[in-house]
C-alpha positions in Angstrom: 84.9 143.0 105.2 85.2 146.9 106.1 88.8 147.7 107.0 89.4 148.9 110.4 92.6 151.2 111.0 95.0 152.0 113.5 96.6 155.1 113.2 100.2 154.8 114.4 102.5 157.7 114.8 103.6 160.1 112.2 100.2 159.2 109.8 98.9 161.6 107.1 96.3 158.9 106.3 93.8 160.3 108.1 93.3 163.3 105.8 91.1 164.0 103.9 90.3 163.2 100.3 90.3 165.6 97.2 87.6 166.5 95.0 87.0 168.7 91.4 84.2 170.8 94.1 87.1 171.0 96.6 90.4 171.7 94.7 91.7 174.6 94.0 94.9 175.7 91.5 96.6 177.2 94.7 96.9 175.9 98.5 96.9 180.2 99.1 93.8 180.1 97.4 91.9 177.3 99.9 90.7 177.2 102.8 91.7 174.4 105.0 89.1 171.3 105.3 87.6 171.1 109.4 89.7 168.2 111.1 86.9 167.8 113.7 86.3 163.7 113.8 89.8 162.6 112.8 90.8 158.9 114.6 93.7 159.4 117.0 97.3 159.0 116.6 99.2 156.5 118.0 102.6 155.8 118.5 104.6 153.5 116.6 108.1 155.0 117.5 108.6 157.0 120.8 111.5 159.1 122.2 113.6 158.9 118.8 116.3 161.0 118.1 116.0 162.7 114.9 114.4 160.1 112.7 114.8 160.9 109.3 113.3 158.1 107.2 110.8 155.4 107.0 111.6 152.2 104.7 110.1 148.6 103.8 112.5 146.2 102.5 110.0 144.7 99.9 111.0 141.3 101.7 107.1 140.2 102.9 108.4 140.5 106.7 106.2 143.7 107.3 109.1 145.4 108.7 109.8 149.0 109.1 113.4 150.2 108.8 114.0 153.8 110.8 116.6 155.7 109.3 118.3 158.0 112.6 120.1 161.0 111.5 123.0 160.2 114.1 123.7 157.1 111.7 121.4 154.5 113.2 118.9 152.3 111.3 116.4 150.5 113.7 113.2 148.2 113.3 110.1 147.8 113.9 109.0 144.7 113.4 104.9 145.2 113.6 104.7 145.3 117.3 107.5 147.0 118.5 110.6 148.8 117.8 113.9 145.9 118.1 116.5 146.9 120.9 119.3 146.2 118.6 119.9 148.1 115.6 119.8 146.7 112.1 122.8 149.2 111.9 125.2 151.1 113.4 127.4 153.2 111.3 127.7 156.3 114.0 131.4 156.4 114.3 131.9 157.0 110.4 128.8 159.5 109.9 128.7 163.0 110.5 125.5 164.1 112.0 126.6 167.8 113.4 125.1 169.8 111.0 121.9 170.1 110.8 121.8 168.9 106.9 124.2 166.0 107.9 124.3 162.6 108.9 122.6 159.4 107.8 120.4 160.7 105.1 118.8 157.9 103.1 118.4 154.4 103.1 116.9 151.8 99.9 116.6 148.0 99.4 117.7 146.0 96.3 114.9 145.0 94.8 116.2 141.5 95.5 117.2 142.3 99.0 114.9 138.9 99.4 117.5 137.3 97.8 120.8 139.4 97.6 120.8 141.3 101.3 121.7 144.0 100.1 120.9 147.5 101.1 121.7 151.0 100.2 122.7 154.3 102.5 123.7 157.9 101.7 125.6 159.7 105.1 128.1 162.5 105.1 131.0 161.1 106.2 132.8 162.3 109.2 136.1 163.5 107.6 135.1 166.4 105.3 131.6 166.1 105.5 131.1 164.5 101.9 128.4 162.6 100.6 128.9 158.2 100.1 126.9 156.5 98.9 127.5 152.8 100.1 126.4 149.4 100.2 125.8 146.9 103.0 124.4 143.3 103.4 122.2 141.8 106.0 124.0 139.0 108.2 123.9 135.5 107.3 122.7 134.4 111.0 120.3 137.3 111.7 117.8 138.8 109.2 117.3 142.1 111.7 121.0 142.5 111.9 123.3 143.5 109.3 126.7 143.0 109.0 128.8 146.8 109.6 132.2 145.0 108.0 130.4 144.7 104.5 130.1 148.0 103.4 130.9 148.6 99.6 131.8 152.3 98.4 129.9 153.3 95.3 130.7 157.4 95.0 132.0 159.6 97.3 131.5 163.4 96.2 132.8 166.0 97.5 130.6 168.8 99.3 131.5 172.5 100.1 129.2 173.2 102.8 127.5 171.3 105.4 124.1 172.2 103.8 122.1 171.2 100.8 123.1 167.5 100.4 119.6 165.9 99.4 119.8 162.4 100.7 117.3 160.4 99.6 117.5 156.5 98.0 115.3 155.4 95.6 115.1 152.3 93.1 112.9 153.5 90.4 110.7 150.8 88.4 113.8 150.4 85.7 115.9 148.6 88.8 118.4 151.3 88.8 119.1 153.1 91.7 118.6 157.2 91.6 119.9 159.6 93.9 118.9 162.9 94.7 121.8 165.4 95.0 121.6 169.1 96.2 123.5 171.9 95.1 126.0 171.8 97.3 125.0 174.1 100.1 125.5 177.7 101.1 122.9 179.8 100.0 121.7 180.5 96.4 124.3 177.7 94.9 127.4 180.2 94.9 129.0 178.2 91.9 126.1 177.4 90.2 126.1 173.4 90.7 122.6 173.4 89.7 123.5 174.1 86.3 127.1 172.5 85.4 126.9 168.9 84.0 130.4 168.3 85.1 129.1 168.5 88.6 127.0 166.1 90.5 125.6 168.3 93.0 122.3 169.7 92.0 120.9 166.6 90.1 119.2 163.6 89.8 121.8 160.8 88.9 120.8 157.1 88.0 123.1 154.7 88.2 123.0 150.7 87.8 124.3 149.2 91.3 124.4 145.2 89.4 127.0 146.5 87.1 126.5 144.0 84.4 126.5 146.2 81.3 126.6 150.3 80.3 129.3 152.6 80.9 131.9 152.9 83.0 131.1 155.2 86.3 132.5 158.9 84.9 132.8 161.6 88.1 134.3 160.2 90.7 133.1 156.6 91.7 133.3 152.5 91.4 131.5 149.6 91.7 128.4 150.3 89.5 128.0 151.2 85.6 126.3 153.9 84.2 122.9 153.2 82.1 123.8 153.8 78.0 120.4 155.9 77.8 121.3 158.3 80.5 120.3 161.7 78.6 124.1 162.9 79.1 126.3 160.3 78.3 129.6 161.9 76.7 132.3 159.0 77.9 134.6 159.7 80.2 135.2 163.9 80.9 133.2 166.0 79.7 129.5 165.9 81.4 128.8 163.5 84.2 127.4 160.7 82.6 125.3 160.0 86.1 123.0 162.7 86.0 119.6 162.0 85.3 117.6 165.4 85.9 119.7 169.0 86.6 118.7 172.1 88.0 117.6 171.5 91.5 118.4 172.7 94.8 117.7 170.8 97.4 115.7 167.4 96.4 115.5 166.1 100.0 112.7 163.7 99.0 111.3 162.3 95.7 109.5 158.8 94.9 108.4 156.6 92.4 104.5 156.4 91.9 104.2 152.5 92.7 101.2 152.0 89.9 102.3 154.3 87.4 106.2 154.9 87.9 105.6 159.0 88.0 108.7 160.4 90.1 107.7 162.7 92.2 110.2 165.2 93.7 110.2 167.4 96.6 112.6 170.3 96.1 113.2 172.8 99.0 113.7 176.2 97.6 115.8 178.9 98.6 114.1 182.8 100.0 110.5 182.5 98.9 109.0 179.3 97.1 108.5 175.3 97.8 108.0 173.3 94.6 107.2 169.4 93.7 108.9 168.5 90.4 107.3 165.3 88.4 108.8 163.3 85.7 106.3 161.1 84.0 106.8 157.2 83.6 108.6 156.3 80.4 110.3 159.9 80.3 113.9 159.6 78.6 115.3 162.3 81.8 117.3 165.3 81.1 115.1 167.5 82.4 116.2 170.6 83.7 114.0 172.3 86.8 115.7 175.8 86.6 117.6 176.6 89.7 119.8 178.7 90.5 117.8 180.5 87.6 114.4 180.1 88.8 113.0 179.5 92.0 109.8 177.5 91.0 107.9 179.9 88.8 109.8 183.0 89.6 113.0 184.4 88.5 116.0 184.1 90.9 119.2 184.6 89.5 118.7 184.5 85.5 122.4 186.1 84.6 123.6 184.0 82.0 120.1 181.9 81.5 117.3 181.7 79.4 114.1 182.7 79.4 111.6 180.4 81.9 110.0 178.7 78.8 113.7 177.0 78.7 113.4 174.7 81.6 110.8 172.5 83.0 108.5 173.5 85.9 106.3 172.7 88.9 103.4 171.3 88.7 103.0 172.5 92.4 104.4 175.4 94.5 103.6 177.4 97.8 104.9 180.5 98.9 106.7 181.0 102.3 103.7 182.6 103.6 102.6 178.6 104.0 105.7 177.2 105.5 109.7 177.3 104.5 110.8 173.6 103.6 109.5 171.2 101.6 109.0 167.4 102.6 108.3 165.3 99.7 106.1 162.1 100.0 104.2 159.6 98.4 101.6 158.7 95.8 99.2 157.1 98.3 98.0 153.5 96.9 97.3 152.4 99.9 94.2 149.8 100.6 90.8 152.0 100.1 89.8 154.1 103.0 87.4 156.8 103.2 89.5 160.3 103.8 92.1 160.0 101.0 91.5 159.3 97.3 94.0 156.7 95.6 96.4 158.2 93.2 96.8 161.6 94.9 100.4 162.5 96.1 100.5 163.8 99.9 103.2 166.0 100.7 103.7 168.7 103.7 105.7 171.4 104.8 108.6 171.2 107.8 108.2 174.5 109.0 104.9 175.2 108.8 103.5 171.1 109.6 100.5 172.0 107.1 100.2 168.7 104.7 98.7 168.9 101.2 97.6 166.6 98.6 98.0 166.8 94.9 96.3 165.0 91.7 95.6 165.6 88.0 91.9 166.7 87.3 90.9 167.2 83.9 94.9 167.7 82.7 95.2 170.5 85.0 97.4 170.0 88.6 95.1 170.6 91.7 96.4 171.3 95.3 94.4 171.2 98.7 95.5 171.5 102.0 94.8 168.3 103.8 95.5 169.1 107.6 97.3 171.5 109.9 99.1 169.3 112.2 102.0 170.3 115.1 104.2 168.5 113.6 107.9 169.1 111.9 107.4 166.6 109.3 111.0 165.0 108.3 110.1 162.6 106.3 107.6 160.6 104.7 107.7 156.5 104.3 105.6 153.4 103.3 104.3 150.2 104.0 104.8 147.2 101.5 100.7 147.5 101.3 101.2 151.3 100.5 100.2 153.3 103.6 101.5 156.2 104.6 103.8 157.1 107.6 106.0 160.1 108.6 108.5 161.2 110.8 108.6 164.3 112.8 110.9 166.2 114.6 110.2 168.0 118.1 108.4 171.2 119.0 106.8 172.4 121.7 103.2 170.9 121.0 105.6 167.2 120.3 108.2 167.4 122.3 109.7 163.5 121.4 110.3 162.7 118.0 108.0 160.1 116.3 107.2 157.7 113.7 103.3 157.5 112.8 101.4 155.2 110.2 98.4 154.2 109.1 97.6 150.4 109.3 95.0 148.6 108.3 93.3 145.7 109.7 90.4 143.3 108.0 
């Protein structure tokens, strides 16, 4: 039966697909695609207040959890959005910078059977990063319980900016977490670079704790896989990074057929890049900064030459917007308007939304859809549709949550 769909708020699914005819090597390069025809937009999630994230719990419920910067997670639950909260963590978050707050939610991949869930905040003493767990109450599954929190790493920020955020579970069940370079402005004490930081990487970490090494910089409750590509023992490099060299990694996923990460790293005066890691990879890849800003030198004292580090397969100029949202590998249900397998991604600043996908080994980039929207954040459903948050502006003056559901 032909899928009908009902486009709920914050959607990119409505864009449209890419083609060899229509891609180009640069989004400078094309001209955008006419949006005359597109379905409307409906909204999911009125009159929020800085939503942040979109997340499934993998559970079968259908459930949406909405990650509020202030330190708020509430549902919806396919027809509207609860009155309670799942969570309330407010009094222990700081949300007053900008950069701050309740960052980044993920779900066990038992959560089924376990209840338990995942958050990065600031807290509201210095304005560090925790990572922490929580569990779902016994009595109520849209409720979780505020007394069970378990602290997993607490690291230490300098600034109020650059402190990534985002959750993710890759397909090896452990638990990654993106890390920015600590803030200011062109990482000041070149975080990106150091391996006895944390800020300005990738870490991986295993949250069940049954076997690997001990946690190294700075944390408890979880070991530290024996493959990570840095593993030294204790001192020495931090044995939880992953990937290095990045700035501000805000959002990156997990391709759900392939296991592609994806990364979405905000760039500093002039450049926005994705970053991909393919499936099977054994990590240590460095991305360049504070070196390189994408393609292009930034501040190379002391490094090497470009052909050192690992690059973009995508990047746009600030003449195209100035912040980088990462998103998703859409696999959703087929649906004329966007091709499976290509990764849809969009700018904060700017609300332009692109897509990206491999064409004859070579990485193509379109521009999807100019839309009014500040786009936070990107999400999915458990079927693999797309849905995104935006911020305010003058043309949307409440924040949102869209999606694109289907119906047969």
């Amino acid at each position: 039966m032909t899928a009908h769909w009902k486009l709920l708020l914050v959607s990119v699914l409505p864009l449209l697909g890419l083609s060899a005819a229509q891609a180009a090597d640069q989004p400078e390069s094309t001209t955008p695609p006419a949006e005359a025809g597109l379905p409307p937009l409906t909204t999911i999630a009125p009159n929020l207040v800085k939503p942040v994230g979109i997340t499934n719990a993998g559970d079968g419920s259908g459930r949406l959890f909405i990650t509020l910067q202030d330190g708020k997670i509430i549902i919806w639950d396919g027809t509207q959005v609860l009155a309670t909260p799942f969570l309330d963590i407010d009094p222990i978050v700081n949300s007053s910078g900008s950069e701050q707050g309740l960052l980044g939610l993920a779900f066990h991949p038992d959560y089924k059977s376990n209840g338990y869930f995942y958050v990065n905040y600031t807290d509201n003493t210095g304005g560090d990063t925790v990572i922490a767990r929580y569990s779902v109450s016994a009595a109520n599954p849209n409720v979780a319980n505020p007394a069970s929190a378990l602290i997993l790493m607490e690291i230490d920020q300098p600034f109020s900016n650059h402190n990534g955020g985002q959750l993710q579970f890759g397909p090896d069940g452990y638990l990654y977490i993106g890390m920015g370079d600590g803030g200011s402005a062109g990482d000041p004490f070149n975080n990106g670079q150091n391996l006895t930081k944390l800020l300005g990487k990738m870490l991986r970490i295993d949250v069940n704790g049954l076997v690997g090494q001990p946690p190294d910089c700075g944390g408890s409750n979880y070991t530290i896989p024996s493959n990570n590509p840095f593993v030294d023992g204790l001192g020495g490099n931090c044995d939880e990074i992953w990937q290095l060299g990045l700035r501000n990694p805000w959002r990156f996923t997990f391709d759900r057929l392939t296991g592609d990460m994806y990364i979405g790293d905000v760039g500093q005066d002039s450049w926005e890049e994705v970053d991909r890691q393919p499936a099977g990879s054994a990590g240590g890849q460095n991305w360049g900064w504070r070196c390189y800003e994408g393609n292009h030198p930034f501040n190379t004292a002391g490094c090497g030459p470009i052909s050192d580090y690992d690059g973009p397969i995508v990047e746009y100029s600030h003449s195209l917007g100035c912040s980088i949202t990462g998103g998703y590998v859409y696999r959703g249900p087929v649906m004329p308007g966007l091709g499976q397998g290509t990764y849809v991604y969009a700018d904060f600043c700017s609300g332009r939304v692109w897509g990206a996908r491999q064409q004859a080994g070579k990485w193509r980039h379109l521009q999807l859809q100019d839309t009014p929207y500040m786009i936070s954040s990107f999400g999915e459903t458990e079927a693999g549709e797309l849905c995104f948050t935006h911020d305010t502006t003058s043309s949307a003056p409440t924040s949102s949550v869209l999606c694109a559901l289907s119906s047969n």
